[in-house]
FITORVEX-14398 format. One record per atom (N, C-alpha, C): atom name; x, y, z; residue number from 1. Coordinates in Angstrom, 2 decimals, padded with zeros to 5 digits. Atoms other than C-alpha are relative to their C-alpha. Example, Ala and Ser with C-alpha at 12.3 -4.5 7.8 and 13.67 -1.06 7.14 Angstrom:
2
+------+---------+---------+---------+-----+
: atom :       X :       Y :       Z :   n :
+------+---------+---------+---------+-----+
:    N :  000.89 : -001.19 :  000.00 :   1 :
:   CA :  012.30 : -004.50 :  007.80 :   1 :
:    C :  000.90 :  001.20 :  000.00 :   1 :
:    N : -000.82 : -001.19 : -000.06 :   2 :
:   CA :  013.67 : -001.06 :  007.14 :   2 :
:    C : -000.77 :  001.09 :  000.73 :   2 :
+------+---------+---------+---------+-----+
//
This chain:
64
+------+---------+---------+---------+-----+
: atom :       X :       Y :       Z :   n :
+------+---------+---------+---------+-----+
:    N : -001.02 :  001.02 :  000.06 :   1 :
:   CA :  043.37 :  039.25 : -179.12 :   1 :
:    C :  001.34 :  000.70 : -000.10 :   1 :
:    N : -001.41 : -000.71 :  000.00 :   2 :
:   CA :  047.03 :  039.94 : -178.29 :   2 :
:    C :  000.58 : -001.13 : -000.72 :   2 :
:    N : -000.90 :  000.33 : -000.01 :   3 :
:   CA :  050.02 :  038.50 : -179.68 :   3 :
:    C :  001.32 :  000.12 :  001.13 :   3 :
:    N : -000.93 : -000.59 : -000.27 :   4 :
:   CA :  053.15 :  038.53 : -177.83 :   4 :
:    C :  000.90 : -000.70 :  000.59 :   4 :
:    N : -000.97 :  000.77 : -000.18 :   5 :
:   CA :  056.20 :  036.74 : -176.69 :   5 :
:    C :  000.21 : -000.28 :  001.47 :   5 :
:    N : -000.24 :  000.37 : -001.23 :   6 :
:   CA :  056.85 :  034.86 : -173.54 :   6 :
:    C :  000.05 :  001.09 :  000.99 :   6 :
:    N : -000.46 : -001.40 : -001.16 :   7 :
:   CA :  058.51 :  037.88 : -171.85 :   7 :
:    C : -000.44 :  000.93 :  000.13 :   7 :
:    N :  000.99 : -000.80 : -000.04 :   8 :
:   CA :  056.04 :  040.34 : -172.56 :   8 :
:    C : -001.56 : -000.39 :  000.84 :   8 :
:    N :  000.94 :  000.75 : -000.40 :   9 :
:   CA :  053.27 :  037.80 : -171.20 :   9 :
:    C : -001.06 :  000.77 :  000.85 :   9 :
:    N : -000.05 : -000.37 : -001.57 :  10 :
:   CA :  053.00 :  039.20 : -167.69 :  10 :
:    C : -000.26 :  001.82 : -000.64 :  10 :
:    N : -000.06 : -001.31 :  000.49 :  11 :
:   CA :  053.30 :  042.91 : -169.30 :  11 :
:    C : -001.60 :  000.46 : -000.44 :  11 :
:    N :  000.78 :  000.02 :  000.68 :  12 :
:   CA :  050.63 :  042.30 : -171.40 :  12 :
:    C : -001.78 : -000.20 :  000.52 :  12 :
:    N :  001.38 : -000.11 : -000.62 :  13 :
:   CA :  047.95 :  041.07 : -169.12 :  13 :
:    C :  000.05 :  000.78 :  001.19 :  13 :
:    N : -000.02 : -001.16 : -000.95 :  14 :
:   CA :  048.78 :  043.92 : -166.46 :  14 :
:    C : -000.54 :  000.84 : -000.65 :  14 :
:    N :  000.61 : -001.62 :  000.89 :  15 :
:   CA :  048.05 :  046.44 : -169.11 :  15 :
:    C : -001.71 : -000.04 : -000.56 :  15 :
:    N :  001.08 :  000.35 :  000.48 :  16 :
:   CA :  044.84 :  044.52 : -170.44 :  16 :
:    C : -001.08 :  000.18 :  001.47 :  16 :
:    N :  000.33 : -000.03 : -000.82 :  17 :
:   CA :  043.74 :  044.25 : -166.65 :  17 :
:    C :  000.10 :  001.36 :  000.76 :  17 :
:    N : -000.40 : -001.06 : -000.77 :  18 :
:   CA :  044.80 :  047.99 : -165.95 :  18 :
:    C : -001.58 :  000.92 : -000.72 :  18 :
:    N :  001.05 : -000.38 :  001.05 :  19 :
:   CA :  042.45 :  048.97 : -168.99 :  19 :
:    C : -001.76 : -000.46 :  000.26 :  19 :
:    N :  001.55 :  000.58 : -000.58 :  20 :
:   CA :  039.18 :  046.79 : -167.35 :  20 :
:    C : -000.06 : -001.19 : -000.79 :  20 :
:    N : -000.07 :  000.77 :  000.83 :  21 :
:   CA :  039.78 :  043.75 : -169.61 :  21 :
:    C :  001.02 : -001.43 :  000.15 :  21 :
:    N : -001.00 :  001.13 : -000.25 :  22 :
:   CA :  041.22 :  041.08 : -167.79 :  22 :
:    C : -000.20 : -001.42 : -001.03 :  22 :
:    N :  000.33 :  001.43 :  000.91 :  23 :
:   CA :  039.55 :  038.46 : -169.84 :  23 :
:    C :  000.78 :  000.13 : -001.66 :  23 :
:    N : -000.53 : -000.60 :  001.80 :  24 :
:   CA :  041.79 :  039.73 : -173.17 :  24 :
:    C :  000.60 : -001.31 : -000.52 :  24 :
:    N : -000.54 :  001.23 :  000.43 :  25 :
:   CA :  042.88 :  036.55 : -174.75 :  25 :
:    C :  001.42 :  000.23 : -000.79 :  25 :
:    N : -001.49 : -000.14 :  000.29 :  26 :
:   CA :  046.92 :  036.37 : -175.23 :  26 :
:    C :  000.36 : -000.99 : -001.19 :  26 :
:    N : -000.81 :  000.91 :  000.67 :  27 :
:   CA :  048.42 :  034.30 : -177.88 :  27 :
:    C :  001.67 :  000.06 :  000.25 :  27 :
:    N : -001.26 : -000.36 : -000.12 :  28 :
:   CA :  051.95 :  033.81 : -176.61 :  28 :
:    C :  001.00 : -001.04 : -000.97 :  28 :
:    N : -000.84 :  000.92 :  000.79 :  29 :
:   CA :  054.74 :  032.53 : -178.78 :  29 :
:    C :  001.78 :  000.42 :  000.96 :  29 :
:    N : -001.43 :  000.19 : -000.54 :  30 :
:   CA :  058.69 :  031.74 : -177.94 :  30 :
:    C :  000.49 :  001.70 : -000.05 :  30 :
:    N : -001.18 : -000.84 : -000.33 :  31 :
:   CA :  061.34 :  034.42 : -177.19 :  31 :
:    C :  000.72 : -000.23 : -000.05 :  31 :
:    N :  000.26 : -001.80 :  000.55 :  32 :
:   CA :  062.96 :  036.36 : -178.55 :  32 :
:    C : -000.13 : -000.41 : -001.69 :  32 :
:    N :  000.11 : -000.22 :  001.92 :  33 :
:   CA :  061.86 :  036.78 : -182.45 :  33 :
:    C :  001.59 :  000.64 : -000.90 :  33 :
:    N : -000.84 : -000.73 :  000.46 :  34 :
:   CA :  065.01 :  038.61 : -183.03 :  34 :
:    C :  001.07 : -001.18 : -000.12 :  34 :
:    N : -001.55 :  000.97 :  000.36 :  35 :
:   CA :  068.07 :  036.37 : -184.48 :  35 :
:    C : -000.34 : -001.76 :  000.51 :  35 :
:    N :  000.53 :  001.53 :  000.15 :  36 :
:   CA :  065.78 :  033.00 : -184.46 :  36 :
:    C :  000.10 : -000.51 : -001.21 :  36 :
:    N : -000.01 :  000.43 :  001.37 :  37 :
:   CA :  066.13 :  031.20 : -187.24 :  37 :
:    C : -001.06 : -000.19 : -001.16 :  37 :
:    N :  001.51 :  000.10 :  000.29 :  38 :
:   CA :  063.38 :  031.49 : -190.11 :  38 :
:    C : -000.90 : -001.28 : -000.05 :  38 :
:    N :  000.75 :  001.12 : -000.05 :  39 :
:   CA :  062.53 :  027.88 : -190.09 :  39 :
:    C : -000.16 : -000.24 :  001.33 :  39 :
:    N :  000.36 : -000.07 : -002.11 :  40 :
:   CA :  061.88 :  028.42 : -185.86 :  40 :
:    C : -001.34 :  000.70 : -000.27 :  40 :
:    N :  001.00 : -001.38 :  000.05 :  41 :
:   CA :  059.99 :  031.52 : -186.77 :  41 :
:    C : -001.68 : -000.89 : -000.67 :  41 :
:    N :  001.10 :  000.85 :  000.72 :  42 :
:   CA :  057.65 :  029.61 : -189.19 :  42 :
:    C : -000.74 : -000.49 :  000.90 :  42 :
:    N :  001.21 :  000.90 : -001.07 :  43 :
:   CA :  056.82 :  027.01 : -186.73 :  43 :
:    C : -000.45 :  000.16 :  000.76 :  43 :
:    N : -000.02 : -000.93 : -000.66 :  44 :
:   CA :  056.50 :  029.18 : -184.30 :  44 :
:    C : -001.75 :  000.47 : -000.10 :  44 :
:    N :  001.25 : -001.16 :  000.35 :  45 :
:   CA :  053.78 :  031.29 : -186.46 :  45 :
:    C : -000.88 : -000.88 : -000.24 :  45 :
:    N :  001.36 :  001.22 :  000.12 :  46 :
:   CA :  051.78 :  027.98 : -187.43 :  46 :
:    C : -000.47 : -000.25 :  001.22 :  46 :
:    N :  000.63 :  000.90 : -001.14 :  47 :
:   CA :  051.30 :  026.85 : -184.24 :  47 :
:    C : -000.67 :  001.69 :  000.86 :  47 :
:    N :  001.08 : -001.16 : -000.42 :  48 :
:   CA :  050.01 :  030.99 : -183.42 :  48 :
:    C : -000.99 : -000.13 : -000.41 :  48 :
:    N :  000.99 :  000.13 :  000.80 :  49 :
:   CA :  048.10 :  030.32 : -186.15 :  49 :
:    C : -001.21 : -000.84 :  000.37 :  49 :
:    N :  000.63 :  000.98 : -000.67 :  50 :
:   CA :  046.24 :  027.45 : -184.76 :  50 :
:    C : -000.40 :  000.50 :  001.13 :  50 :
:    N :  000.59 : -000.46 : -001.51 :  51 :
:   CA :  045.71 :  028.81 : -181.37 :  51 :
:    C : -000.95 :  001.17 : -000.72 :  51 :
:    N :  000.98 : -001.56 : -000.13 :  52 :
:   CA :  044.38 :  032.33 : -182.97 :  52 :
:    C : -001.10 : -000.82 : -000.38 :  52 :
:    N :  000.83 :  000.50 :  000.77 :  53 :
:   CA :  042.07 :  030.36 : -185.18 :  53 :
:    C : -001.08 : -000.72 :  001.09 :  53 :
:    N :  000.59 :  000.56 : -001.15 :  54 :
:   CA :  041.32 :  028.02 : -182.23 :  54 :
:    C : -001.20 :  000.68 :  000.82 :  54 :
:    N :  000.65 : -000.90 : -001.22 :  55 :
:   CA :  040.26 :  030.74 : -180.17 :  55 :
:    C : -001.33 :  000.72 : -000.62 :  55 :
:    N :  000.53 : -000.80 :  000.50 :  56 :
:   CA :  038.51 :  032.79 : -182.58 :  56 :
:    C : -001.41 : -000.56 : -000.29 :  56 :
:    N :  001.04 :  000.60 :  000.52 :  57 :
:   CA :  036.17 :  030.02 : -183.61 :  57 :
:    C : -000.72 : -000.85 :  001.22 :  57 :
:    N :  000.51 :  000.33 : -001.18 :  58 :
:   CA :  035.65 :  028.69 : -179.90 :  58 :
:    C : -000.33 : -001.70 : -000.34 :  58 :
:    N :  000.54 :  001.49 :  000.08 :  59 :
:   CA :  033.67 :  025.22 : -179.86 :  59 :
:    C : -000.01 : -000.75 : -001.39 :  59 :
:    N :  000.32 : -000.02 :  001.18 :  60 :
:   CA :  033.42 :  025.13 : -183.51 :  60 :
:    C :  001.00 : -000.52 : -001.03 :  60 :
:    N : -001.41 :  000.17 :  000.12 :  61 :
:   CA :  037.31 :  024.66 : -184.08 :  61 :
:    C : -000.11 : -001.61 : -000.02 :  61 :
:    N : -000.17 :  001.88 : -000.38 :  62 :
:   CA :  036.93 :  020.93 : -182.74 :  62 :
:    C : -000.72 : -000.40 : -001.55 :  62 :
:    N :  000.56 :  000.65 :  000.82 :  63 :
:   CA :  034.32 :  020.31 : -185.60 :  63 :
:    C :  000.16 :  000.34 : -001.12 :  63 :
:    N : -000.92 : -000.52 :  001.61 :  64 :
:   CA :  036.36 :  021.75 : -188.60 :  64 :
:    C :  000.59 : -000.97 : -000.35 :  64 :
+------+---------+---------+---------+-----+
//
């Protein structure tokens, strides 16, 4: 599992796909982290939070 910001996106699954690993699962959040405000950032990281979790737990997520 990656993290990584909009603009890295594209970066990120070239390098995962360069490596043999196209299937690498991205979590992307807004751009840019730098000079966002912390109540952006927050909501931002909840709603990563939710997707990682999402992902991590597959079908299983729905019935939590």
């Amino acid at each position: 599992m990656v993290i990584a910001t909009e603009k890295l996106e594209a970066l990120c699954r070239e390098v995962a796909r360069s490596y043999g690993l196209p299937q690498t699962r991205i979590v992307v959040v807004p751009h840019p982290l730098g000079g966002t405000p912390p109540d952006r950032l927050q909501a931002w990281a909840d709603t990563a939070i939710d997707t990682l979790v999402a992902r991590f737990l597959g079908s299983r997520a729905a019935g939590a």
